[in-house]
C-alpha positions as a printed NumPy array, in Angstrom:
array([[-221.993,  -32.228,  -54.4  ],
       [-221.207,  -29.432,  -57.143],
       [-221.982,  -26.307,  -56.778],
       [-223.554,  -25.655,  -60.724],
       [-224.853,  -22.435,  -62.923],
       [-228.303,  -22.694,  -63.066],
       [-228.429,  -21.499,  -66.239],
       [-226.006,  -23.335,  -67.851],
       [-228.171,  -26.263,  -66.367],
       [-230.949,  -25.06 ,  -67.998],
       [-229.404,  -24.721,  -71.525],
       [-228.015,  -27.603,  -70.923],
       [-231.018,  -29.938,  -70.034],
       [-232.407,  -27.859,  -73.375],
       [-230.206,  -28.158,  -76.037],
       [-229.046,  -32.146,  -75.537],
       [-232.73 ,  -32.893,  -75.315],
       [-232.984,  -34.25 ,  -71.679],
       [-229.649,  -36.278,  -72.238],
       [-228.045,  -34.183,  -69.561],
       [-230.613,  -34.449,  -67.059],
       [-230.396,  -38.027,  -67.079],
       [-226.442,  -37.281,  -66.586],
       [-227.459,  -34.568,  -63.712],
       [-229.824,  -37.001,  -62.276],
       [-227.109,  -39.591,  -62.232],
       [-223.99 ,  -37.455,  -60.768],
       [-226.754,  -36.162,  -58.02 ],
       [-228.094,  -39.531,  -56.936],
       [-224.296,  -40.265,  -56.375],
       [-223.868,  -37.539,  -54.203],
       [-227.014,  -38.077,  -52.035],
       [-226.21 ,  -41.665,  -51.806],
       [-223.076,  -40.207,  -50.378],
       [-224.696,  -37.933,  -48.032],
       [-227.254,  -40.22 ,  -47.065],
       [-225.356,  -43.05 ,  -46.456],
       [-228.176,  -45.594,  -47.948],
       [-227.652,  -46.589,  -50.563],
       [-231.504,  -48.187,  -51.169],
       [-233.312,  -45.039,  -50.913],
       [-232.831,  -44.161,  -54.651],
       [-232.961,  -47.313,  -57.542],
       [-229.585,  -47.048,  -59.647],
       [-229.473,  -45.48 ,  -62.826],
       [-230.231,  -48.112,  -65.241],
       [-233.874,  -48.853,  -63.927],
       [-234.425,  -45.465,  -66.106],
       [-232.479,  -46.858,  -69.117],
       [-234.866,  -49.677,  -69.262],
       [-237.025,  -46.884,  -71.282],
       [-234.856,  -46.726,  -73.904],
       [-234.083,  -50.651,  -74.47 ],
       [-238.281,  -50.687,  -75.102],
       [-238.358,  -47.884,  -77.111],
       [-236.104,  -48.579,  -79.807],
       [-237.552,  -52.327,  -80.226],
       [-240.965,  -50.851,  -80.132],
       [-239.918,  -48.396,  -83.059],
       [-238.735,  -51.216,  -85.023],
       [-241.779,  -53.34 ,  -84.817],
       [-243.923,  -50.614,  -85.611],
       [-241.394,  -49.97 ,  -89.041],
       [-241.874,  -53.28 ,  -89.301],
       [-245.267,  -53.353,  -89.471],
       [-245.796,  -50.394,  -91.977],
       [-243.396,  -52.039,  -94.016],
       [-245.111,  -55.698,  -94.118],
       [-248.748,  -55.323,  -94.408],
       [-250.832,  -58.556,  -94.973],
       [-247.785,  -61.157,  -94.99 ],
       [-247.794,  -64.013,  -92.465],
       [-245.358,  -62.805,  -89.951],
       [-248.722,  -59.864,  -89.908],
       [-249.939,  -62.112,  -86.373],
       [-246.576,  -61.905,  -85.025],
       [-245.941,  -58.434,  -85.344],
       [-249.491,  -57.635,  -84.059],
       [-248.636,  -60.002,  -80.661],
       [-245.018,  -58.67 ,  -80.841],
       [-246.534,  -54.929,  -80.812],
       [-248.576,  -55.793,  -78.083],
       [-246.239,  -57.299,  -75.617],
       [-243.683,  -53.98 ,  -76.212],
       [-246.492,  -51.393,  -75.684],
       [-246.712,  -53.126,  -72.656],
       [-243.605,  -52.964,  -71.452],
       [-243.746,  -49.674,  -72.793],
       [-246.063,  -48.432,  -70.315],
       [-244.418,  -50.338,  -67.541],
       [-241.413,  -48.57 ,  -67.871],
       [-242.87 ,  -45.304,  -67.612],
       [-244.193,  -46.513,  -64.416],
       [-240.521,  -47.328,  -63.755],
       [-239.784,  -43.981,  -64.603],
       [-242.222,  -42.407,  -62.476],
       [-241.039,  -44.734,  -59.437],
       [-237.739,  -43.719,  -59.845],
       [-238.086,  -40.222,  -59.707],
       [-240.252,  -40.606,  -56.632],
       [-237.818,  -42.157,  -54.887],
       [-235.533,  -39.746,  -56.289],
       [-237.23 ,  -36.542,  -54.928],
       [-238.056,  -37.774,  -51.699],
       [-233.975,  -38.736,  -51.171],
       [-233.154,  -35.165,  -52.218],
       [-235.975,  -33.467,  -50.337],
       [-234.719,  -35.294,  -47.524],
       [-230.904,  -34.731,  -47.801],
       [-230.883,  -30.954,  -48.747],
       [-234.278,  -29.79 ,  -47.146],
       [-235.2  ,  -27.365,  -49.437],
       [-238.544,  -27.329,  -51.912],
       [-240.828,  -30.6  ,  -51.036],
       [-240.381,  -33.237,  -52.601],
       [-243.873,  -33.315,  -53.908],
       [-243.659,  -30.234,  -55.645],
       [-240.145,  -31.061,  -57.297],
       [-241.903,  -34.573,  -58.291],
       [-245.232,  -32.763,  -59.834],
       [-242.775,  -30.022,  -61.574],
       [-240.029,  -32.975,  -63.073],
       [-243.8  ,  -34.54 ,  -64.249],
       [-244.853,  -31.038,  -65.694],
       [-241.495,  -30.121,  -67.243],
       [-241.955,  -33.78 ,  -69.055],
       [-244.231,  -31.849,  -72.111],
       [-242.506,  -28.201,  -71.592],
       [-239.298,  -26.294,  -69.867],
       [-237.28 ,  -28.302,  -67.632],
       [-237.848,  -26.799,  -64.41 ],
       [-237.499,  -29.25 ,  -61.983],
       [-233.669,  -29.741,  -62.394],
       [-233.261,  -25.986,  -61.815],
       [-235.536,  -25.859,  -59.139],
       [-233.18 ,  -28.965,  -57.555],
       [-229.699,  -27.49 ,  -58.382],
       [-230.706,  -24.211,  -56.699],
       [-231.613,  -26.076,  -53.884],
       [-228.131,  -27.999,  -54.293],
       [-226.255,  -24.113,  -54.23 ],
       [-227.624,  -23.392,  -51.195],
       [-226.751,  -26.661,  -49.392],
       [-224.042,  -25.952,  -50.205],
       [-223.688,  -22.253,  -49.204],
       [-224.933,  -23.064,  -45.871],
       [-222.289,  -26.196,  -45.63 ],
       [-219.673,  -23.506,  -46.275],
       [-220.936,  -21.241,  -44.138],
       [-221.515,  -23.699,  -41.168],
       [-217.915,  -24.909,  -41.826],
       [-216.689,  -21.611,  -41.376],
       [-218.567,  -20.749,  -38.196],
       [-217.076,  -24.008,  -36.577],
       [-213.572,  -23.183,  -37.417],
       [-213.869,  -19.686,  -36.225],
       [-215.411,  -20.741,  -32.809],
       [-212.291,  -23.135,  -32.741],
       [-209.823,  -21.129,  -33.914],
       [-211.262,  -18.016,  -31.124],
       [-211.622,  -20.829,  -28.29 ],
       [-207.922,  -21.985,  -29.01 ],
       [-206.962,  -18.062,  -28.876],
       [-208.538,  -17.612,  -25.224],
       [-206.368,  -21.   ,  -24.069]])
């Protein structure tokens, strides 16, 4: 794990859009699958890339559409339409799971805010000001300040108990 600047993960997750909190999400689910040791307790990345293969087909089909009113490819685009909102939806559930899993991995590994709340924030922080990230990379800093720290106290308890022999 990486100790980060909170803020520059904030400006970060702002400017690029959310592109670099898929990135963050990816390099952290690396390290907690380190940690953790299992490697089943968060999906891999490209469950939450199956969003973006709907999308852009979706997009098309709906240019498509606009573009070819009243022809006879009209039904085909209509069932076409259909079957990618679909799967448009479903991946957002796919989303949602993933993050779920997510949280609870990271709640679990670094035991700081609840999962819950980290999960209702990322959800929250969809529509406005990423949050959640920040919230989780805080929570990263000070796993890691108390690794430090409890690496520190074990060496010095070695180091004075090797004095004394």
């Amino acid at each position: 794990m990486k100790k980060r600047n909170l803020f520059a993960v904030f400006i970060l997750s702002f400017l690029t859009g959310g592109i670099y909190e898929l990135y963050w999400s990816y390099v952290v689910r690396k390290d907690l699958i380190a940690i953790n040791k299992d490697e089943k307790s968060i999906p891999p990345i490209h469950w939450l890339l199956i969003m973006f293969y709907v999308a852009a087909p979706v997009a098309i089909l709906a240019l498509l559409s606009a573009l070819v009113s009243k022809s006879i490819f009209e039904p085909l685009l209509n069932a076409g339409m259909l079957v990618l909102i679909i799967s448009l939806f479903a991946s957002i559930f796919i989303y949602l799971w993933w993050y779920w899993h997510f949280c609870n991995t990271f709640s679990r590994v670094v035991k700081g805010n609840d999962a819950t709340l980290i999960y209702i924030l990322w959800i929250i922080s969809r529509v406005t000001v990423p949050v959640w990230n920040l919230m989780g990379q805080s929570d990263i800093n000070k796993y890691l300040e108390n690794q430090k720290a409890a690496k520190q106290g074990t060496q010095s308890d070695t180091s004075s108990t090797q004095a004394a022999l």
